[in-house]
MDTraj code that builds the backbone (N, CA, C; nanometers):
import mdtraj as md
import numpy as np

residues = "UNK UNK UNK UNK UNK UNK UNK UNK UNK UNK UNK UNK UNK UNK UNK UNK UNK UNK UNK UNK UNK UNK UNK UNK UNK UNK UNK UNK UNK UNK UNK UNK UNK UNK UNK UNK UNK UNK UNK UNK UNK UNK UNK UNK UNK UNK UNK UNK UNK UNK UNK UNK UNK UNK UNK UNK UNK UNK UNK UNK UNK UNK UNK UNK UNK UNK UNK UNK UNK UNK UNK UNK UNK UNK UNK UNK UNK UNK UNK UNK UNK UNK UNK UNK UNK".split()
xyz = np.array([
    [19.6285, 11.3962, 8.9345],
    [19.6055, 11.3008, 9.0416],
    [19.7064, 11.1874, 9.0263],
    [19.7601, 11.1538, 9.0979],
    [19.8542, 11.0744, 9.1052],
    [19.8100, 10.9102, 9.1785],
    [19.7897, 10.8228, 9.1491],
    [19.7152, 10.7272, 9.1747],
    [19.7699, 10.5782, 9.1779],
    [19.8041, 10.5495, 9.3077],
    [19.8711, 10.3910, 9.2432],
    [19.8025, 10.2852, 9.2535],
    [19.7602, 10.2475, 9.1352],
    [19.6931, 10.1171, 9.0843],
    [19.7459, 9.9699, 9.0609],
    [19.6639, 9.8922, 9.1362],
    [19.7238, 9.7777, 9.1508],
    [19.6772, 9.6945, 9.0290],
    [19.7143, 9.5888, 9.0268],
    [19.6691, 9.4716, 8.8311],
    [19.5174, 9.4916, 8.8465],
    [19.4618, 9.4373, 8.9434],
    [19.3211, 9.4346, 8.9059],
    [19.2180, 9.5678, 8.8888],
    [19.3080, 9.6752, 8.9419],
    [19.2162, 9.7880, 8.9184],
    [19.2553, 9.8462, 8.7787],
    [19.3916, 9.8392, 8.7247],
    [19.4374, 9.8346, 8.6045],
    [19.3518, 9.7307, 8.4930],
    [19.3254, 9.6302, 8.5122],
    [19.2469, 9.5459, 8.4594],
    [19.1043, 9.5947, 8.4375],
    [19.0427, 9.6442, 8.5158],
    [18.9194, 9.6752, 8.5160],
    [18.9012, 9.8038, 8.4831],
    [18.9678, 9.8705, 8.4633],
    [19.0111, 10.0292, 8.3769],
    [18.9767, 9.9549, 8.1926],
    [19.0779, 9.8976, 8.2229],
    [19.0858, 9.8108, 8.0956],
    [18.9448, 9.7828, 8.0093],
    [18.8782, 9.7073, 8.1112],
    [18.7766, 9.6394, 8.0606],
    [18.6466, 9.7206, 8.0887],
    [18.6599, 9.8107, 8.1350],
    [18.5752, 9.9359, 8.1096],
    [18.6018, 10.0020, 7.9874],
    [18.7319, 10.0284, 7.9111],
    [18.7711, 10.0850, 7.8048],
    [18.6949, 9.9807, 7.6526],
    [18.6926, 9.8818, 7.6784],
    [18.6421, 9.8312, 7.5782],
    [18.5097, 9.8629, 7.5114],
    [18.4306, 9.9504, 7.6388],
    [18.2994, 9.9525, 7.6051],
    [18.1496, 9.8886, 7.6605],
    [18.2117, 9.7716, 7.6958],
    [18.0871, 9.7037, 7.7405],
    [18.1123, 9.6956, 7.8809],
    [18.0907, 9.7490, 7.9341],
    [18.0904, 9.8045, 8.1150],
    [17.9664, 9.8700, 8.1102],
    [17.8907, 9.8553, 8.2095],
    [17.7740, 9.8887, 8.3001],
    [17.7943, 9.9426, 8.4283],
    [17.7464, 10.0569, 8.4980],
    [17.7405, 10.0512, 8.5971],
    [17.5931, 10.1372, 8.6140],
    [17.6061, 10.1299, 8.7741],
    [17.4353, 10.1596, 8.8363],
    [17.4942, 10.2525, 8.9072],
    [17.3488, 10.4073, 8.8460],
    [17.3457, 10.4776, 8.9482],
    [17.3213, 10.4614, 9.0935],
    [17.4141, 10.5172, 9.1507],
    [17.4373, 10.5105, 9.3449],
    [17.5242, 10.6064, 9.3523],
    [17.5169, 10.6149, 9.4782],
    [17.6475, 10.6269, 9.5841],
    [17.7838, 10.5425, 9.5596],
    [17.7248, 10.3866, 9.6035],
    [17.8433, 10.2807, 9.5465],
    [17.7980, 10.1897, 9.4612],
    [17.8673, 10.2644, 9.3077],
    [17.7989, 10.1915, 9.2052],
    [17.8323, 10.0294, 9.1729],
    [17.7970, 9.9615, 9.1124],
    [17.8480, 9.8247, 9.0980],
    [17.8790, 9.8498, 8.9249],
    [17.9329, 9.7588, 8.9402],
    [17.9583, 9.7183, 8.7546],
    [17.9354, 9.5894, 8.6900],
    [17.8975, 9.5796, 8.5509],
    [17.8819, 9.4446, 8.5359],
    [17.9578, 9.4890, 8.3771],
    [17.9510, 9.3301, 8.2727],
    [18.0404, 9.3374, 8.1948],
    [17.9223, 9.2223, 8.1144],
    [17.9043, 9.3366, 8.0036],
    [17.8708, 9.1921, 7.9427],
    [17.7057, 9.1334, 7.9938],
    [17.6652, 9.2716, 8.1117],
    [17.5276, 9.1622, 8.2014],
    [17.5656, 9.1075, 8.3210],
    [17.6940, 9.0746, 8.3323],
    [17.7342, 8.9856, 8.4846],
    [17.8145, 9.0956, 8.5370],
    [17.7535, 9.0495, 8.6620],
    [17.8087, 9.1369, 8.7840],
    [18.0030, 9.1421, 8.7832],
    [18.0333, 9.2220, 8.7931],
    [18.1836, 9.1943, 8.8528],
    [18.2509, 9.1423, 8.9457],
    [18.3002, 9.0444, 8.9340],
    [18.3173, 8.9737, 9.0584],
    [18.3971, 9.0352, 9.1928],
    [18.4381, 9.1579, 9.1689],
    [18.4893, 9.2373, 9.2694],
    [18.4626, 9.3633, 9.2556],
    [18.3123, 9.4223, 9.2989],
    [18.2743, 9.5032, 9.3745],
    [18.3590, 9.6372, 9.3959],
    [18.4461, 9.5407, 9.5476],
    [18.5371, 9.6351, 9.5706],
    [18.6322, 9.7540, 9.5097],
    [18.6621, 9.6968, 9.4133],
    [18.7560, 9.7368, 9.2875],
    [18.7104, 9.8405, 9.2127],
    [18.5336, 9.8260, 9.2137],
    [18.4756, 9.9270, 9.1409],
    [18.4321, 10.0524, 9.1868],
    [18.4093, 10.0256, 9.3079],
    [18.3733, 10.1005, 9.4204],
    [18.4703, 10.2057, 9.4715],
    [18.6174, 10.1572, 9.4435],
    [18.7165, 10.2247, 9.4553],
    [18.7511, 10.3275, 9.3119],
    [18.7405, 10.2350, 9.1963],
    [18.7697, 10.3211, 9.0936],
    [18.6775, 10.4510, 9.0690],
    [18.5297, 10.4119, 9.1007],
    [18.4490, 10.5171, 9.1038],
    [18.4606, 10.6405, 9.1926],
    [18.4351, 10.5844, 9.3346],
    [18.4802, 10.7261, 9.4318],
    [18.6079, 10.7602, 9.4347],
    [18.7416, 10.7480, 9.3406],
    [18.8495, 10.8058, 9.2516],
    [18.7941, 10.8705, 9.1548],
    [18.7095, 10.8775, 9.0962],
    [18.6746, 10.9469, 8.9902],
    [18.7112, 10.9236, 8.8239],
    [18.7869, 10.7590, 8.9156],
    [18.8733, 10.6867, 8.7577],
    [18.6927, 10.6331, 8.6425],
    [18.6472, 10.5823, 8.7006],
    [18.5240, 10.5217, 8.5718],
    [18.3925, 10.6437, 8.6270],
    [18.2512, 10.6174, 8.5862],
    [18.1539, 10.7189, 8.5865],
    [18.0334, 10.6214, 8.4876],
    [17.9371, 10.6767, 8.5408],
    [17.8138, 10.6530, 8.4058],
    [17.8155, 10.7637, 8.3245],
    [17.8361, 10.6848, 8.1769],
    [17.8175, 10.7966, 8.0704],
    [17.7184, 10.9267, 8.0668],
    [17.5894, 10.8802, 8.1274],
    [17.4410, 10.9500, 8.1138],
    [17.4443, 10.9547, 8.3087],
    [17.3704, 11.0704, 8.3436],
    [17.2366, 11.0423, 8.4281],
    [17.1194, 10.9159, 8.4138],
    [17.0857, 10.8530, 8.5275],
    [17.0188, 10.7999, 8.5529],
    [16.9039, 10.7412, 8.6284],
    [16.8331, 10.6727, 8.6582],
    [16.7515, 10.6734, 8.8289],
    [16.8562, 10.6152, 8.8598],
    [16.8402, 10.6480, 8.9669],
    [16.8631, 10.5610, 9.0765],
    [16.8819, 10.3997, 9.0900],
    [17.0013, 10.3168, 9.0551],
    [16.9897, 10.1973, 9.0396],
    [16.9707, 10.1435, 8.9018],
    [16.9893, 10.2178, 8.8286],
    [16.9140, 10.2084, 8.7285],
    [17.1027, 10.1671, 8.6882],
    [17.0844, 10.0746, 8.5657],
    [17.2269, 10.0596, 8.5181],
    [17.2327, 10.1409, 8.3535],
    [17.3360, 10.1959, 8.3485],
    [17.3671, 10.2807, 8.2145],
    [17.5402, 10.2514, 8.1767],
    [17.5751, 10.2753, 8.0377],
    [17.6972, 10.2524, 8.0278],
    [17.8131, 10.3027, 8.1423],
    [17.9259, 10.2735, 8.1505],
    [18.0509, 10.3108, 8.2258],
    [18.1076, 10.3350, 8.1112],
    [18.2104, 10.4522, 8.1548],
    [18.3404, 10.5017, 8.0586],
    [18.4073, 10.5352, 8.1991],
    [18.5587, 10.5728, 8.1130],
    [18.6535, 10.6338, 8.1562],
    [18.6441, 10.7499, 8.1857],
    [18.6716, 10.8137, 8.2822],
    [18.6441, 10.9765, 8.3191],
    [18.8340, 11.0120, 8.2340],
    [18.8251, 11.1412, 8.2238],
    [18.9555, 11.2025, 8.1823],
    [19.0526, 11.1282, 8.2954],
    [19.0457, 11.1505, 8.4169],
    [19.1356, 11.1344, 8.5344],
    [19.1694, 10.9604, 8.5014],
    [19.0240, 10.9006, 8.4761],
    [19.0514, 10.7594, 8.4700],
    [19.2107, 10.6730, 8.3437],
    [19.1472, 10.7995, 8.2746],
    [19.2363, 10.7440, 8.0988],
    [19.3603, 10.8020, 8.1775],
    [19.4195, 10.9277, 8.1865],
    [19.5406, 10.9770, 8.2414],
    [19.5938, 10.9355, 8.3965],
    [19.5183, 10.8435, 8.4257],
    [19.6098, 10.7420, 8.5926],
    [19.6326, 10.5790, 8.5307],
    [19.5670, 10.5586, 8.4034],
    [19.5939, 10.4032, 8.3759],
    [19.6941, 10.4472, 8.2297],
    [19.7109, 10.5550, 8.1490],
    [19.7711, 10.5914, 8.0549],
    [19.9203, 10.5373, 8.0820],
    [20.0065, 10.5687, 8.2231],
    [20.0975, 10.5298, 8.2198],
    [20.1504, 10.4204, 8.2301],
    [20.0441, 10.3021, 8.2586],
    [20.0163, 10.1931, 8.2780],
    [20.0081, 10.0767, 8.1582],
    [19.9708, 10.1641, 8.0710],
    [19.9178, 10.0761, 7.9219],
    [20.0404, 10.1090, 7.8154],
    [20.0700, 9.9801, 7.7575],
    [20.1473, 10.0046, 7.6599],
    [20.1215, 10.0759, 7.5194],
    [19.9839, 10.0661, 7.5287],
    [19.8672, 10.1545, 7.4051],
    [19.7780, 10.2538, 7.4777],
    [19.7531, 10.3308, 7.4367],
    [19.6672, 10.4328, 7.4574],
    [19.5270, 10.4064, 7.4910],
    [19.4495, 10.4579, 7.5355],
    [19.2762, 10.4180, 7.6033],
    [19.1952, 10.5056, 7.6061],
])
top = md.Topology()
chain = top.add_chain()
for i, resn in enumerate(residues, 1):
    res = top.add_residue(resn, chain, resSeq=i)
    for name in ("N", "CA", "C"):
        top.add_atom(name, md.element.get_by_symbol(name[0]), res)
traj = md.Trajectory(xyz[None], top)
């Protein structure tokens, strides 16, 4: 997949990689960091229906569970990062 990512969706790849990313099962999931919402939605909403981030587990519905990187996610921000993710 070939994917062009702008700073803030690069950023938020990022800060999903660290670990402490949340998101809620949906349709259009949200993310939070840390407990707080992300302040752009949008961004996440996009990375998800890309198939770039995911909830680690199944969940209900709404229900919030960790975020990771999907394979596609690590190999569209890989070329992006000066270190590996």
């Amino acid at each position: 997949m070939d994917v062009e990512l702008n700073h803030r969706e690069r950023a938020t790849l990022r800060a999903v990689a660290t670990g402490r990313a949340e998101i809620t099962c949906s349709s259009e999931p949200d993310l939070f960091f840390d407990g707080l919402a992300c302040c752009d939605q949008s961004t996440a909403h996009r990375l998800a229906n890309l198939g770039l981030i995911a909830p680690e587990r199944t969940g209900y519905p709404g229900e919030r569970v960790p975020a990771v990187l999907t394979e596609t996610g690590r190999a569209a921000f890989a070329p992006h990062s000066p270190t590996a993710v």
